[in-house]
C-alpha positions as CSV (number, residue, x, y, z in Angstrom):
1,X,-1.5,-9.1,19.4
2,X,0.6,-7.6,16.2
3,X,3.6,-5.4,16.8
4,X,3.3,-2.2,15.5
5,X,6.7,-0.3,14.0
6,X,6.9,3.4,12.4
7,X,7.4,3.3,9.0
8,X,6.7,7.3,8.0
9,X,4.7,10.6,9.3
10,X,1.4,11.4,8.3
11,X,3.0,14.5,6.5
12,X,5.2,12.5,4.4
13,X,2.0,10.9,2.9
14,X,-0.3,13.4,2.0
15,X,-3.8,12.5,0.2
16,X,-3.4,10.9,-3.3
17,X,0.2,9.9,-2.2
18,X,1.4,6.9,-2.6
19,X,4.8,6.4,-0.5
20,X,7.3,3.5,-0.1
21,X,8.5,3.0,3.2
22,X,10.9,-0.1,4.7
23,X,9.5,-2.0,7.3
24,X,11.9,-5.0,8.5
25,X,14.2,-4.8,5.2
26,X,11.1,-5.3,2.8
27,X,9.7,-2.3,0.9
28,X,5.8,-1.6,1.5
29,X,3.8,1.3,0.1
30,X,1.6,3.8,2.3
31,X,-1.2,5.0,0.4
32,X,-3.4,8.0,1.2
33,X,-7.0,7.7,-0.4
34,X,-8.8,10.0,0.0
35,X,-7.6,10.5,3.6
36,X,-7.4,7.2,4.3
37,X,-4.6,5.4,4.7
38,X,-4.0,1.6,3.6
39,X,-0.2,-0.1,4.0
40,X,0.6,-2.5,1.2
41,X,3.2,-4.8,-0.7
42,X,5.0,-2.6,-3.2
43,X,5.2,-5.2,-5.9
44,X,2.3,-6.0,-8.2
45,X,1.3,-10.0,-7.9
46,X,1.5,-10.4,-11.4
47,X,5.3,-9.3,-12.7
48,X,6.3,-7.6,-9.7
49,X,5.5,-4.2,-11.2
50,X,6.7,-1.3,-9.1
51,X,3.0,-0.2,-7.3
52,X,4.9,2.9,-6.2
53,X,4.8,4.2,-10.1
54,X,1.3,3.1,-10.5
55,X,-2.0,5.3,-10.1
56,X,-4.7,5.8,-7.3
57,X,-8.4,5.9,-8.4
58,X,-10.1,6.3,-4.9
59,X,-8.8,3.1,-3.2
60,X,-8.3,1.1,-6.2
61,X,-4.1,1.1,-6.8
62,X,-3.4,0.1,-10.5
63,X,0.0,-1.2,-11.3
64,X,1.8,0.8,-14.5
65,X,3.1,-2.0,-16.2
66,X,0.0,-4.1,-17.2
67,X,-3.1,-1.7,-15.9
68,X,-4.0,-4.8,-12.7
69,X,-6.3,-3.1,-9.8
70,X,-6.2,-3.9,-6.4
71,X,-8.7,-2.9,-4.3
72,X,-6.5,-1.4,-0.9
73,X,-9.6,-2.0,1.2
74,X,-9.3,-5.8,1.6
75,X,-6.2,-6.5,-1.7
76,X,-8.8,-8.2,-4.0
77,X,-7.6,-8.2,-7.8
78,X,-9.8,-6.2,-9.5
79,X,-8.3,-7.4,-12.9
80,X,-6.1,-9.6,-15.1
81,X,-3.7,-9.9,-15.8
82,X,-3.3,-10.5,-12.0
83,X,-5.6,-12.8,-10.1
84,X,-3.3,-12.8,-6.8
85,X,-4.8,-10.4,-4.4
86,X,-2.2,-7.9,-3.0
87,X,-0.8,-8.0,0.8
88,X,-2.3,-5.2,2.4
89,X,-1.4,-4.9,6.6
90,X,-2.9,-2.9,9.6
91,X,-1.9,0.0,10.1
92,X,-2.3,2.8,13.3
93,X,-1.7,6.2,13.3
94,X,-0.5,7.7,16.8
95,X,1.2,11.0,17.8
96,X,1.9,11.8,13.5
97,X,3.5,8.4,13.3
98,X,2.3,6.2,11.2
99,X,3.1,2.2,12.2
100,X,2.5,-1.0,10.3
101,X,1.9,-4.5,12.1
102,X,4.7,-6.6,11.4
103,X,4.9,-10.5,10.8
């Protein structure tokens, strides 16, 4: 079974915000679609585009520097230029915390 660690609060991610958090020295992004909430690398596959800059269209994240999609349900490139999917990793919620499976 995963180990869970707190990265944010649920207020510090309100809906259509797209947060970047540490967990373990890397940087990840917390994204509210909608409500939901997805955790995910903060790096674009394709040039390493900075996701935290890029726009939310439902759960699709699209990266600012070349327009790539990722869908933050299961990662999956939507378009080129990248054809990598995109980390994403479990997440909980408990007591306002929000905490991302590590390793």
């Amino acid at each position: 079974m995963s180990e869970f660690a707190t990265v944010a609060r649920v207020a510090d991610v309100p809906p259509g915000a797209i947060f970047e958090a540490e967990l373990d020295g890397e940087s990840l992004l917390i994204v509210n679609a909608g409500g939901e909430l997805f955790a995910c690398d903060a790096l674009c596959t394709h040039l390493d585009g900075p996701l935290s800059h890029g726009t939310l269209e439902g759960t699709v994240l699209r990266c600012p520097w070349h327009g790539s999609a990722f869908d933050l349900r299961s990662g999956e490139a939507l378009n080129r230029p990248a054809h990598t999917p995109l980390a994403c990793f479990p997440l909980t919620v408990t007591d306002g915390e929000i905490r991302v499976a590590r390793g």
